[in-house]
C-alpha positions as CSV (number, residue, x, y, z in Angstrom):
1,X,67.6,85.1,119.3
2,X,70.9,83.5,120.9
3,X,72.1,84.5,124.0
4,X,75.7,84.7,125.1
5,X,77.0,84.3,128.8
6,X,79.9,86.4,129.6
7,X,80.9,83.9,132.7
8,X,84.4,85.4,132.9
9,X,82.9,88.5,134.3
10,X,80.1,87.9,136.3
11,X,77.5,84.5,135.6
12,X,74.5,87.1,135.7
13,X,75.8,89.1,133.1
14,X,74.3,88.7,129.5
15,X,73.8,90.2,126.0
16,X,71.9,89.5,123.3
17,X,73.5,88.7,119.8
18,X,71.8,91.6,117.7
19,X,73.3,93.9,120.5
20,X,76.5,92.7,120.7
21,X,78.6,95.6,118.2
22,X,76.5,98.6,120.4
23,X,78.4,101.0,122.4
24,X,75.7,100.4,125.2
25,X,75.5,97.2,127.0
26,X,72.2,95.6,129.5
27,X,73.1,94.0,132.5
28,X,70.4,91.9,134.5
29,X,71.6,91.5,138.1
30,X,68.7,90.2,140.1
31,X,65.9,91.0,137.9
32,X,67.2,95.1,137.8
33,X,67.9,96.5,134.5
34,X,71.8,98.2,134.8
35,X,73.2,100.6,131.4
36,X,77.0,100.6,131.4
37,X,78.9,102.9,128.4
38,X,81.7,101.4,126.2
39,X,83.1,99.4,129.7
40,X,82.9,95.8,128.4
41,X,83.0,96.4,124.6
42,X,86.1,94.6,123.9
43,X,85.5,91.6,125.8
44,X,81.9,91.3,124.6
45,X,83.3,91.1,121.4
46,X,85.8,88.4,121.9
47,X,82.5,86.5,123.7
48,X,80.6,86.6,120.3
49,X,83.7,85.3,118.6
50,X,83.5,82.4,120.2
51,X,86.2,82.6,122.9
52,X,85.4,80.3,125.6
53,X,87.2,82.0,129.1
54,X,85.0,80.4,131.3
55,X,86.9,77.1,130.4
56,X,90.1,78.7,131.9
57,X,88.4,80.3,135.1
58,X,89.2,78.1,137.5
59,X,87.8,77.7,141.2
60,X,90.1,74.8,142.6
61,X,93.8,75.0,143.3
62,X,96.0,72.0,140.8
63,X,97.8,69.6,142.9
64,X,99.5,66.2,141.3
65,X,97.5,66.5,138.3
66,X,94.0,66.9,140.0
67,X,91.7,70.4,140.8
68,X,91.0,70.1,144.4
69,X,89.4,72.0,147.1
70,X,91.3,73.7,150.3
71,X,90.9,70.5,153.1
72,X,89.2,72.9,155.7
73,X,86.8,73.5,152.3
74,X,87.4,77.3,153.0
75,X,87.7,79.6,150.2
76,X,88.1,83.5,149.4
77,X,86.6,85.7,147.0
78,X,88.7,87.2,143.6
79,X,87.8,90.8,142.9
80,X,88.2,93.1,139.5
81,X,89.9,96.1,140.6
82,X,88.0,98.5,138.1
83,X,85.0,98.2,140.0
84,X,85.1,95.8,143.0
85,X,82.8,93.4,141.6
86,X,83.8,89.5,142.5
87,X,85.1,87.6,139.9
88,X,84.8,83.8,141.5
89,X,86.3,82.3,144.6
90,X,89.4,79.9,145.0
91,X,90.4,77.6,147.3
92,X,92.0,79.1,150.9
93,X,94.4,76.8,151.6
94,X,96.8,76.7,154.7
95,X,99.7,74.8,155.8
96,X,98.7,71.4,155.7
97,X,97.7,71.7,151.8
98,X,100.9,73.2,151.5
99,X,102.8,70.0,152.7
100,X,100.9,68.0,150.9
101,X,102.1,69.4,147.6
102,X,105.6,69.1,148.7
103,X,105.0,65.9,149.4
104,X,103.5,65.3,145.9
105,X,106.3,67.2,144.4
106,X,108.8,65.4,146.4
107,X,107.4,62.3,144.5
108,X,107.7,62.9,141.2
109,X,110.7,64.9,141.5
110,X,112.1,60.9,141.9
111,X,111.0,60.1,137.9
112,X,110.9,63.5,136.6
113,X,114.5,64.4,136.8
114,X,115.1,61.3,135.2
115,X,113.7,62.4,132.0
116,X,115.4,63.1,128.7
117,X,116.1,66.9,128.1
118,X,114.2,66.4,124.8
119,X,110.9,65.1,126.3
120,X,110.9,68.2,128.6
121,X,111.8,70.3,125.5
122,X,109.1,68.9,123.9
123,X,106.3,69.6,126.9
124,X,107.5,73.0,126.9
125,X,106.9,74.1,123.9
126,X,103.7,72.5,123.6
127,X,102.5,74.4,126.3
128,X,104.4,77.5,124.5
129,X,102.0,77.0,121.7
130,X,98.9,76.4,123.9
131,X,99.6,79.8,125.3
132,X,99.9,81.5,121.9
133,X,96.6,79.6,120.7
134,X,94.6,80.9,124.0
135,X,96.0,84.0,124.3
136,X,92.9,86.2,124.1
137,X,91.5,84.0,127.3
138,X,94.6,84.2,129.1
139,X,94.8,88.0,128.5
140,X,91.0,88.5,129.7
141,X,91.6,86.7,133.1
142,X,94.8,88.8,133.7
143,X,92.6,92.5,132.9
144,X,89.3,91.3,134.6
145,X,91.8,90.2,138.0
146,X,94.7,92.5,138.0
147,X,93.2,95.0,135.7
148,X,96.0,96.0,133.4
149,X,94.5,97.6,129.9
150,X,94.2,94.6,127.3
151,X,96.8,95.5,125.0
152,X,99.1,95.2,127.7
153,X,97.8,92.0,129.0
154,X,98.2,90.7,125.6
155,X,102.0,91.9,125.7
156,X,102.8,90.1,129.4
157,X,101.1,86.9,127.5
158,X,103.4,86.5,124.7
159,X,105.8,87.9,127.5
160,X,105.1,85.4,129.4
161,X,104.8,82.4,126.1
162,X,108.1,83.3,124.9
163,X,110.0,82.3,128.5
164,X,108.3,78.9,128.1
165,X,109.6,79.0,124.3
166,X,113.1,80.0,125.8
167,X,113.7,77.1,127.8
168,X,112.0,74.7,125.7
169,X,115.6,75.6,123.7
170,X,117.4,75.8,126.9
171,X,116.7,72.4,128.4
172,X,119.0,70.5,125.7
173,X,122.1,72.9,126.8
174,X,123.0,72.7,130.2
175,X,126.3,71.8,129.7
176,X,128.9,70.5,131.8
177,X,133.1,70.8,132.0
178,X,136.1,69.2,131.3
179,X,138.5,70.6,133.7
180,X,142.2,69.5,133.0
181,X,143.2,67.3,135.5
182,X,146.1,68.0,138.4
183,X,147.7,64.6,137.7
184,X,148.2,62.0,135.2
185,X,146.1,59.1,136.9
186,X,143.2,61.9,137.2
187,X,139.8,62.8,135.0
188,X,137.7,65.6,136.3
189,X,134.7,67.0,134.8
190,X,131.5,69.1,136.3
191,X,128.1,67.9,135.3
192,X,124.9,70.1,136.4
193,X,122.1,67.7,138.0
194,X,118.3,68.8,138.8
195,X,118.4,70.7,142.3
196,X,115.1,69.2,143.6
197,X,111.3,70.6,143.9
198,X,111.5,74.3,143.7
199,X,108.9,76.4,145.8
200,X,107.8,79.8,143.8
201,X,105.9,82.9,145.8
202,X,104.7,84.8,142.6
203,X,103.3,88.4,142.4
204,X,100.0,89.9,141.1
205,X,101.8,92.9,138.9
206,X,102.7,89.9,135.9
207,X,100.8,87.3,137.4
208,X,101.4,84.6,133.9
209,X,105.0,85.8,133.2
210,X,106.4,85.9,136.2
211,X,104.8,82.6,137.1
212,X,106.3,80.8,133.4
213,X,109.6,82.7,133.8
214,X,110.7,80.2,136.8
215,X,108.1,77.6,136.1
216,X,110.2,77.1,132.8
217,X,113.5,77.3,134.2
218,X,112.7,74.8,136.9
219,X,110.8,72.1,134.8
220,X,113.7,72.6,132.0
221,X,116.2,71.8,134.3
222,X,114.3,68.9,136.1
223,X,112.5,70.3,139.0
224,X,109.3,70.0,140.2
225,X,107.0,72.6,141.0
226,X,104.6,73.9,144.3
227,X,103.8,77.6,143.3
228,X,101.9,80.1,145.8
229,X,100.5,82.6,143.2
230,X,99.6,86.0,144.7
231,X,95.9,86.5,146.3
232,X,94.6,89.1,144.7
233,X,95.2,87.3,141.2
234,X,95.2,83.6,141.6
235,X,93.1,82.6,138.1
236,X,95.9,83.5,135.9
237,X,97.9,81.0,137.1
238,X,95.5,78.1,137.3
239,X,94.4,79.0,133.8
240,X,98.4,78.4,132.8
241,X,97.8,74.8,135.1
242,X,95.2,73.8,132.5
243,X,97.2,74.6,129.3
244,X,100.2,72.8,131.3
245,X,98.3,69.6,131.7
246,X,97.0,69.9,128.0
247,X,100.6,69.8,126.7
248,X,101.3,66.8,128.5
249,X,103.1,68.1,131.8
250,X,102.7,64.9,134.6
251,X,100.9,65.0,137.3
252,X,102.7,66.1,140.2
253,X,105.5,68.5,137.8
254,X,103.3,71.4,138.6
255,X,101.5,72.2,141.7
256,X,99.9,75.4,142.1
257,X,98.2,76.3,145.8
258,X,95.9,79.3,146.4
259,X,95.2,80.9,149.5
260,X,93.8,84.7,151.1
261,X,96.4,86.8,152.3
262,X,95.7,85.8,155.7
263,X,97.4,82.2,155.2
264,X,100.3,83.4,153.2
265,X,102.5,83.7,155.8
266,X,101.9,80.2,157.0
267,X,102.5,78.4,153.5
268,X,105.6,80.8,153.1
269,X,106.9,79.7,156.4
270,X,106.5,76.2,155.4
271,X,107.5,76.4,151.9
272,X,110.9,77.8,153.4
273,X,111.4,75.2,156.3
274,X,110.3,72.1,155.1
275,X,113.4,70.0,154.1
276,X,111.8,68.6,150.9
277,X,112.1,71.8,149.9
278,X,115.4,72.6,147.6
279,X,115.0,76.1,145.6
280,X,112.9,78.8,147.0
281,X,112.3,81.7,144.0
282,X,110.3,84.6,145.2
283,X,109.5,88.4,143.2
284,X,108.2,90.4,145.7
285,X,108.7,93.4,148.5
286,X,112.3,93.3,149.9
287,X,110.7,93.1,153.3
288,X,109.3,89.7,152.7
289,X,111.9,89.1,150.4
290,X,114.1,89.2,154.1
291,X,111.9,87.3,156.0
292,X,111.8,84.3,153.5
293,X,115.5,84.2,153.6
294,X,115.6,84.4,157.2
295,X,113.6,81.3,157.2
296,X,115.3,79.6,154.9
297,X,118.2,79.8,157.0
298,X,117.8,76.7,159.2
299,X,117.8,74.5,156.0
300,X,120.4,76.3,153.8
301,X,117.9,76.6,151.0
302,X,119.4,77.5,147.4
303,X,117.1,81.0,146.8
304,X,116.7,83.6,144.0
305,X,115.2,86.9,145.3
306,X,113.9,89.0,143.0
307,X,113.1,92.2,145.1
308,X,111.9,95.8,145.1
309,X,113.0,98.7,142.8
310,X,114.2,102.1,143.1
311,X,115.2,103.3,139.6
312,X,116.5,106.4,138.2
313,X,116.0,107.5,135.2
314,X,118.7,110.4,134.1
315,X,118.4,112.8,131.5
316,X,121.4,114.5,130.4
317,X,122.0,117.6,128.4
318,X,122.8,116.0,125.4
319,X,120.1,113.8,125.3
320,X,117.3,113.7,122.5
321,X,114.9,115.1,124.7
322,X,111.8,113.7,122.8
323,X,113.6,110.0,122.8
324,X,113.8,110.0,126.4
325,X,110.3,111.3,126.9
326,X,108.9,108.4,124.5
327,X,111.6,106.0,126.9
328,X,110.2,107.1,130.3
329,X,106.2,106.8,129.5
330,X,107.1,103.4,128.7
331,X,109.3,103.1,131.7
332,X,106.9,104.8,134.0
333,X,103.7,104.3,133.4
334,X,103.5,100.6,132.1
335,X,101.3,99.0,134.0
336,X,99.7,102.2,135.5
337,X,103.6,102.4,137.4
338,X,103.3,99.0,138.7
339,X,106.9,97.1,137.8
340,X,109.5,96.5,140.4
341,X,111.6,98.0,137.2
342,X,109.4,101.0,136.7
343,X,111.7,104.5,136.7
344,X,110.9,105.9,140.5
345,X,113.0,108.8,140.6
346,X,113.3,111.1,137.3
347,X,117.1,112.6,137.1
348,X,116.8,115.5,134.5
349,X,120.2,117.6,134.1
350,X,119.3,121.7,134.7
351,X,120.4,122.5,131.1
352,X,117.1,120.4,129.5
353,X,115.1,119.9,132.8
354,X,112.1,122.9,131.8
355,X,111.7,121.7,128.4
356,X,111.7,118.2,129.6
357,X,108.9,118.9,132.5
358,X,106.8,121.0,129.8
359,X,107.1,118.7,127.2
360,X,106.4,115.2,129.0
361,X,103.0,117.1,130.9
362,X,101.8,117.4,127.4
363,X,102.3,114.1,126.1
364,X,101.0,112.7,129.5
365,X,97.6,114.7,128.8
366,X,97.5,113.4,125.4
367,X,98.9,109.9,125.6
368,X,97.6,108.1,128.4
369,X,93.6,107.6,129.4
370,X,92.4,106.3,132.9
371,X,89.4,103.4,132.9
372,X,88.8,100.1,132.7
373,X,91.0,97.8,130.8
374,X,89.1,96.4,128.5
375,X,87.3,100.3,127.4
376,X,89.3,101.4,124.0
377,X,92.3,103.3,124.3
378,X,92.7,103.1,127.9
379,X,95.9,102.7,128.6
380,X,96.1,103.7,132.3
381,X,93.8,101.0,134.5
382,X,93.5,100.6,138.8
383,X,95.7,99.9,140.9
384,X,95.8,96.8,142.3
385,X,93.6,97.9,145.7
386,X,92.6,100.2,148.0
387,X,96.0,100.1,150.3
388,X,97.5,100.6,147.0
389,X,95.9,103.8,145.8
390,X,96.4,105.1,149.7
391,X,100.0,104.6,149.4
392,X,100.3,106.6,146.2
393,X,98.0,109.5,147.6
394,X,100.1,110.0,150.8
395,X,103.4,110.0,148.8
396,X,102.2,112.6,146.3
397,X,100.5,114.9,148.8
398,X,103.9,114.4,151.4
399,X,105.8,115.8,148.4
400,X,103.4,118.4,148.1
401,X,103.7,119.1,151.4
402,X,107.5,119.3,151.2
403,X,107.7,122.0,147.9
404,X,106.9,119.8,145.3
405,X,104.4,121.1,142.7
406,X,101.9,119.4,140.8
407,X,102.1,119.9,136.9
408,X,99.8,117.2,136.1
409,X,97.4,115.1,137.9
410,X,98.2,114.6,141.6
411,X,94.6,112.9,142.7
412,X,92.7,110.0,142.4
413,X,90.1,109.5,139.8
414,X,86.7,110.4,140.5
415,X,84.1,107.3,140.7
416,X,84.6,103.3,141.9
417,X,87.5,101.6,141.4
418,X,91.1,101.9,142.5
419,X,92.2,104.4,140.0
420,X,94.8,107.5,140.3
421,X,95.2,109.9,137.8
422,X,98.8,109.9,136.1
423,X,100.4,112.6,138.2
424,X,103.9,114.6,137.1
425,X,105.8,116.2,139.8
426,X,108.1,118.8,139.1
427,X,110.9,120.6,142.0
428,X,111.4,117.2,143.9
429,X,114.2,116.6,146.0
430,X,116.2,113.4,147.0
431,X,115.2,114.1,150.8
432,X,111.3,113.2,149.8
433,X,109.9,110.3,150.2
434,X,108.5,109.9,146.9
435,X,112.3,109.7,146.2
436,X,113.3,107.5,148.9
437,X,110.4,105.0,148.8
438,X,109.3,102.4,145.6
439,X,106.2,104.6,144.5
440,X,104.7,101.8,142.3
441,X,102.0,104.0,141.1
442,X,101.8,106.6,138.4
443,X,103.6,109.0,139.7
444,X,106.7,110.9,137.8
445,X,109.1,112.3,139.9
446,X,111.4,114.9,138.5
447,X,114.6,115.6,140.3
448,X,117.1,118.5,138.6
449,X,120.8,117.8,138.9
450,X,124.0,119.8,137.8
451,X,126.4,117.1,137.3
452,X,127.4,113.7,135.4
453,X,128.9,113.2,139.0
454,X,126.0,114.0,140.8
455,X,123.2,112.2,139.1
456,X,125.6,108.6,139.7
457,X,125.8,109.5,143.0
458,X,122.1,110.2,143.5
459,X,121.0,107.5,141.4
460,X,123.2,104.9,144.0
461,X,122.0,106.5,146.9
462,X,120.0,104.0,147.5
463,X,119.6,100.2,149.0
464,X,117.9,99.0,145.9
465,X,120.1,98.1,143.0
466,X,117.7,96.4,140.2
467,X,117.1,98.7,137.3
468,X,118.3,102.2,136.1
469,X,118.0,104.0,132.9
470,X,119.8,107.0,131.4
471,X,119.9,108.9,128.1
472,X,122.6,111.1,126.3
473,X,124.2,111.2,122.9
474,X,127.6,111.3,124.6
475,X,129.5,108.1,123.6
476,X,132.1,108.3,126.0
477,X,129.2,109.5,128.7
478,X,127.7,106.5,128.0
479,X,130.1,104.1,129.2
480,X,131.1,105.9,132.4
481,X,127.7,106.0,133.7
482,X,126.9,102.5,132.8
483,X,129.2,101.2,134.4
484,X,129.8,103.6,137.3
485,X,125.8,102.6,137.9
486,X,125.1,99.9,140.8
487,X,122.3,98.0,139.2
488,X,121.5,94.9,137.7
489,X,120.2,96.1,134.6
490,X,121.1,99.6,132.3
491,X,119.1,100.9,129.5
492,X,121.2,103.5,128.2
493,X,118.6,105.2,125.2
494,X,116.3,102.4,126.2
495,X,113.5,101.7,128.3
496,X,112.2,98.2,127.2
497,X,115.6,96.1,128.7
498,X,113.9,92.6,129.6
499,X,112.9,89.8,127.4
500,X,113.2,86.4,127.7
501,X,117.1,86.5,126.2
502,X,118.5,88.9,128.5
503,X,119.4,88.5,132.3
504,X,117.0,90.0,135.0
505,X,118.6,90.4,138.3
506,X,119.3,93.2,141.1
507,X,122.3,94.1,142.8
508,X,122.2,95.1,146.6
509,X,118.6,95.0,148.3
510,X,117.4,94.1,145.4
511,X,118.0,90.4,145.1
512,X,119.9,87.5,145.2
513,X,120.3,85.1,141.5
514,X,119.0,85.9,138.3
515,X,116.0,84.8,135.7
516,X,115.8,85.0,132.2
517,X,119.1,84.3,129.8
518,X,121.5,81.3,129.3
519,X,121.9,82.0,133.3
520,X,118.6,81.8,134.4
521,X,118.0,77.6,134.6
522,X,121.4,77.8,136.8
523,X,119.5,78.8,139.5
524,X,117.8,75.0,139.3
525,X,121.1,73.3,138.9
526,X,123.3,71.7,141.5
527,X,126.8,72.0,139.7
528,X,129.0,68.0,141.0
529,X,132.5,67.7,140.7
530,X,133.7,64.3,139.7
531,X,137.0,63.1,139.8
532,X,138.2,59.7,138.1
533,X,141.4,57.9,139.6
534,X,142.9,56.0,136.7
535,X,145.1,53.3,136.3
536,X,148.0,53.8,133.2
537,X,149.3,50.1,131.1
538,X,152.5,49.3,133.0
């Protein structure tokens, strides 16, 4: 009777083959006999068909082309936020193994930017493919570490796939200019040139497709790579190292260094003020977000921010009411609330606002499901940790506190893990600080208005400026709010607005640059003017 090892989980856990379809799974952990319903179904499954995760679980960071170990030989530990169990340990590098990738990066930046626009093309979408052919491994790592429901970490893989895709098409069109000259015994055009190595600070809410949505742009354009993925989920991205090197990305293009929270501030200080250095692009808290570009001052880094959220989502009168409801679970509650672009504060005109409140605390009953990622139909997983779940527990019961009332949820979810119920507030005001504050949590905020006039100004009462969202089925409505809204990005009767095609970027507090879109590989580009003095036939 064959035995399977399900190593991307734990190296002590095992099934037998018979028992692999039961709803009921053994665990041996040190000779005891554990019982554990429906939990790991799905990826018990994908270990008797064969898929080999373990291969991608990683335990060394990937500098020029080689695993290697932290050079103080420290590491720290990777946990599963369903249940706190380890996952593995990575390397916890500091500031020395920082410079050292620079270095490395600095070094091949000399032949990689040198290289024909169709061989990069070509790498990228070899590794494009790779990512499509492993995406069942990929997806694994990302719900075992971050602990998004599989479905959805199938969705951020070909998410994150279709960004390497993009700028596999991208690479051969980063055109220059003619510009007609000032004089006859003049020639001017504008070429775009590789800026140099470009640092990346990634985050653990999209740890693969944030990571490929610069990673692309940069080696498209000719840049190398040092990356600092987030701690709490490193493997994702040194999964995406292997499928990198497979497709025949050079040692040295990619460099990707891993270290505890503890030594991220070091290696983001460096990563800033090292002169090597050319492109910092970060996705994070606006508080960091500041502090990087503080530090980049001294060497007048190029940057791309991409920083915290604070979106509305309005709800007029003459809205589909059922439209919007199906538009804000998606744009509330992906990711159990966790998206810099998830809707924060819910703007629901008087006229419609019962019927909306009534109507979206049934569907949340019925709709989402709270567990583990990888049991069937959840749709709702943890929260990424403990300081997490505390934050969305204080803002909820501050509101409380303050007069708003709970129509759904409003606690955490009874047992281990970092879960919190989905939660619907209903009589919030704009003075809470569930409306002031990025809740990133499940947690739907509903705010009533009176006015087309009011709900703009509420919705840009704020210092962030990424993403907003309204619905009405007034055409002429529809253009004044969109473009009387201070955001980046509008969905107006939409809630799924990024892809790799369109722009991502924030206005205000929110960021500096953009990603994503024919725009996106400027941000790697250093635009040169060149004039010609020519001599005319006497």
């Amino acid at each position: 009777m064959g035995v399977l090892y399900l190593l991307h989980t734990r190296p002590w856990l095992c099934i037998t083959r018979k028992k692999a379809g039961f709803a009921t799974r053994k665990l041996y952990s040190k000779g005891a006999l554990l019982y554990r319903n429906r939990i790991l179904c799905q990826a018990l499954r994908m270990a008797s068909s064969g898929m080999n995760v373990a291969a991608f679980q990683k335990d060394k960071a990937y500098v020029d082309g080689k695993w290697v170990s932290a050079k103080s030989g420290k590491t720290f530990e990777v946990t599963n936020p369903s249940n706190g169990k380890v996952l593995g340990s990575v390397p916890d590098m500091d500031r020395s193994d920082a410079q050292a990738a620079i270095e490395t990066a600095y070094r091949t930046f000399q032949a990689w930017k040198s290289t024909l626009p169709k061989e990069r093309s070509d790498i990228l979408r070899r590794w494009f493919e790779l990512c499509v052919k492993h995406k069942k491994e990929l997806a694994t790592l990302i719900t075992l570490e971050m602990g998004k429901s599989f479905p959805e970490a199938e969705g951020e893989i070909a998410y994150s796939a279709n960004f390497l895709e993009w700028y596999s098409e991208e690479t051969r069109r980063t055109y220059g200019d003619v510009t007609p000259p000032p004089a006859h015994n003049k020639r001017v055009m504008v070429i775009k040139q590789p800026i140099g190595v470009a640092a990346m600070i990634t985050p653990w809410n999209f740890p693969s497709a944030m990571l490929t949505r610069k990673i692309g742009a940069a080696l498209a354009a000719g840049c190398t790579v040092v990356a600092r993925p987030a701690e709490d989920t490193p493997l994702s991205a040194l999964a995406l190292c292997e499928l990198a090197e497979q497709a025949g990305v050079p040692p040295g293009v990619v460099n990707v260094i891993t270290s505890s929270r503890e030594n991220a501030s070091p290696i983001g200080k460096e990563l800033c003020e090292n002169p090597l250095i050319a492109k910092i692009s970060f996705t994070g808290s606006c508080a960091v977000g500041k502090l990087l570009l503080s530090q980049c001052a001294n060497t007048v880094k190029k940057t791309s921010m991409e920083l915290g959220g604070n979106a509305p989502f309005i709800v007029f009168d003459s809205a589909d009411v059922d439209k919007a409801i199906q538009g804000l679970m998606f744009a509330k509650f992906r990711v159990t609330g966790q998206t810099c672009i998830c809707a924060n504060r819910i703007l629901v005109q008087e006229g419609v606002y019962d019927k909306f409140v009534q109507a979206l605390a049934k569907v949340i009953d019925s709709q989402l499901k709270v567990g583990d990622g990888f049991e069937p139909g959840v749709t709702q997983g943890p929260l990424i940790n403990k300081r997490a779940v505390e934050k969305v527990e204080n803002l909820v019961n501050s509101s409380v506190g303050e007069g708003a009332k709970v129509v759904v949820g409003g606690s955490r979810k009874d047992g281990p893990g970092n879960f919190f119920n989905p939660t619907l507030l209903r009589d919030v005001t704009t003075e809470m600080s569930v409306a002031k504050e990025e809740i990133f949590g499940p947690v739907a905020a509903c705010i009533k208005f009176k006015t087309e006039d009011e709900a703009i100004a509420i919705a840009n009462s704020t210092s962030y400026g990424l993403a907003s969202y309204f619905y009405t089925n007034d055409i002429s409505q529809s253009y004044r709010v969109s473009e009387a809204l201070e955001f980046g990005m509008v969905g107006v009767n939409e809630a799924a607005i990024t892809s790799p095609e369109t722009t991502f970027g924030g206005w205000k507090e929110s960021g500096l640059g953009s990603e994503g879109g024919k725009y996106g590989i400027n941000e790697y580009l250093a635009f040169k003017n060149i004039c010609y003095g020519i001599q005319h036939k006497a």
